[in-house]
N, C-alpha and C positions, 0 to 999 in steps of 0.2 A: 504494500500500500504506500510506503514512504517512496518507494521509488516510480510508483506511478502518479503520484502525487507531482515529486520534481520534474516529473517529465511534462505534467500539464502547466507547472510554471515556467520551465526552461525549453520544450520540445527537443532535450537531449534524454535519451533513454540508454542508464546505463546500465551495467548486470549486478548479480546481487553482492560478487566478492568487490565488486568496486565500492557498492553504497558501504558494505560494510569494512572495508579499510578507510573510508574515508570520516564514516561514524567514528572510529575506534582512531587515528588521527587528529580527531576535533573533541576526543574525551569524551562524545556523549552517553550517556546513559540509557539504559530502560528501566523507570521506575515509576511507582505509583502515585498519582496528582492527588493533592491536598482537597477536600470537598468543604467548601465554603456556602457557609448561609447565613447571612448578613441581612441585619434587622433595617426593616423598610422603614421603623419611624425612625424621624431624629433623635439626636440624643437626649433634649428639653422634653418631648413629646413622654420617651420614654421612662426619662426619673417621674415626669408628673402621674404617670402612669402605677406607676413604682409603690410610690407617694401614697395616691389616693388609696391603693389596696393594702399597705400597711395601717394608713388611718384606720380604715375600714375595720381592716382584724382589732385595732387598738381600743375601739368603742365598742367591742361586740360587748351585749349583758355578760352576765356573770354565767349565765341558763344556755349560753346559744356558742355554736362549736364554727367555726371558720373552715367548709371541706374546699376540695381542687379535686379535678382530673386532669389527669397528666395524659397526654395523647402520645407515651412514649412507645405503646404497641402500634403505631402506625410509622411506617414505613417509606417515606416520600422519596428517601437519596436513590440514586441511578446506581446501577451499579460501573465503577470506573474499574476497566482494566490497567495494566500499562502503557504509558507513554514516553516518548524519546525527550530528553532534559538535558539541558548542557550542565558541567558539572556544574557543585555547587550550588543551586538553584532548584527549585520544586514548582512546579504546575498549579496554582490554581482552579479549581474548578466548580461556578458556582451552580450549585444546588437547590431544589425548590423547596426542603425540610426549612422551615421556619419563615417562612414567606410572609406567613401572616399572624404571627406571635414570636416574642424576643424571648 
């Protein structure tokens, strides 16, 4: 795939012990990309948020219990295999797990 790839960017097609001395030349790597899921509100949005639900738990009566569901049984991330990395350095990849809760 990587070298069908090159070849749609460069229309030079080269064979696989070339990609791969050339890979192993430039130090790259195969390994597996970081899965990133980055909260959609701001950061203000989110302390206020923070906030309001600790108040909340803070004035419950004495009688009344603070529950939550955690939607940790659901499953949103993709699955990522490996990808080619120059040294040093890791991949990115954002994810749609927390899209809509921080």
């Amino acid at each position: 795939m990587l070298i069908e790839t090159a070849e749609w960017y460069t229309g030079v097609t080269v064979s696989r012990t070339t990609m791969g001395r050339l890979l192993k030349r430039m130090k790259v790597r195969r390994g597996r990309p970081k899965p990133m899921a980055p909260c959609p509100w701001g950061e203000i949005a989110r302390k206020q948020r923070v906030a309001m639900i600790h108040a909340l738990i803070d004035s419950l009566p004495a009688k009344e219990a603070a529950v939550w569901e955690d939607e940790a049984d659901v499953d949103l991330n993709p699955r990522l295999g490996f990808d080619w990395m120059l040294p040093g350095t890791q991949r990115q990849v954002m994810t749609p797990a927390c899209s809509w809760t921080c």
